[in-house]
Phi, psi and omega in degrees: 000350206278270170340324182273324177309318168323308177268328141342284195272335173282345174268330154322324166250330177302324179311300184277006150265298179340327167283326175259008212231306203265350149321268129054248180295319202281306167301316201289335177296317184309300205250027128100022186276008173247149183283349178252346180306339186276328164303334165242051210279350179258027167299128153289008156260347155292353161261325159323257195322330163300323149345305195287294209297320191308319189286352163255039192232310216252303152336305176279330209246011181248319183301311171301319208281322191299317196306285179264048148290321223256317157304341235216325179250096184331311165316301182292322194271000168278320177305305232248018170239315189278310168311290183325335162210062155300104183323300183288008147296313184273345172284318178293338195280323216266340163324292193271027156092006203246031151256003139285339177284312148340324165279306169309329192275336186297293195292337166302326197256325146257015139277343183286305165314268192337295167325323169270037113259003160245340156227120182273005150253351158297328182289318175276345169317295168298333183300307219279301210304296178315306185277307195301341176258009151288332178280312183303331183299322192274341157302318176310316205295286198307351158278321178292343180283313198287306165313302190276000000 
């Protein structure tokens, strides 16, 4: 369990430079310290994205807090050891597609950026696409909970 604490603490700070990194980005966009933030600053995919760096500021720092409750209760990091390697867990994910979907939905939403400053219907195009196949992917994962 020694090992697992480890690794525990090594996804614990990696959350939280992910978190002080889109922090970070989230002040220097606010107060314009990159020469193109003021330009695009009433853009929707540029408030999108700032949407986004927020949620991933916020995402992460919930992920860390859960961790280390779990470091601090022996009980909760053996629960939080046994979800993590649940056989019938790692089976539904890997049915229902979903670290590949979960990648594929990324780089759409981050093509979807670039791309939405030279066309804004391609940018919703990829946004919409990118969520519709993560919900289908979490219908699937929620057929497989119930079938398996």
């Amino acid at each position: 369990m020694e090992s697992y604490k480890i690794i525990i603490k090594r996804r614990c700070s990696i959350l939280l430079a992910i978190a002080l990194i889109c922090t970070a980005l989230i002040v220097a966009f606010r107060f314009g310290l990159f020469s193109f933030s003021k330009s695009f600053a009433g853009n929707e995919v540029f408030n999108f994205q700032r949407g986004l760096l927020s949620a991933f500021v916020l995402l992460p720092l919930i992920k860390a807090i859960r961790y280390h409750k779990a470091l601090k209760d022996e009980a909760a990091l053996r629960k939080l050891f046994n979800e993590e390697n649940d056989e019938r867990k790692k089976l539904i994910r890997q049915k229902s597609g979903m670290p590949l979907m979960q990648i594929t939905s990324g780089l759409m939403i981050f093509a979807g950026i670039i791309i939405g400053y030279v066309n804004k219907t391609v940018f919703y195009t990829l946004v919409f696409a990118a969520i519709a196949q993560m919900t289908i992917a979490v219908i699937i994962k929620i057929y497989y909970m119930k079938k398996l």
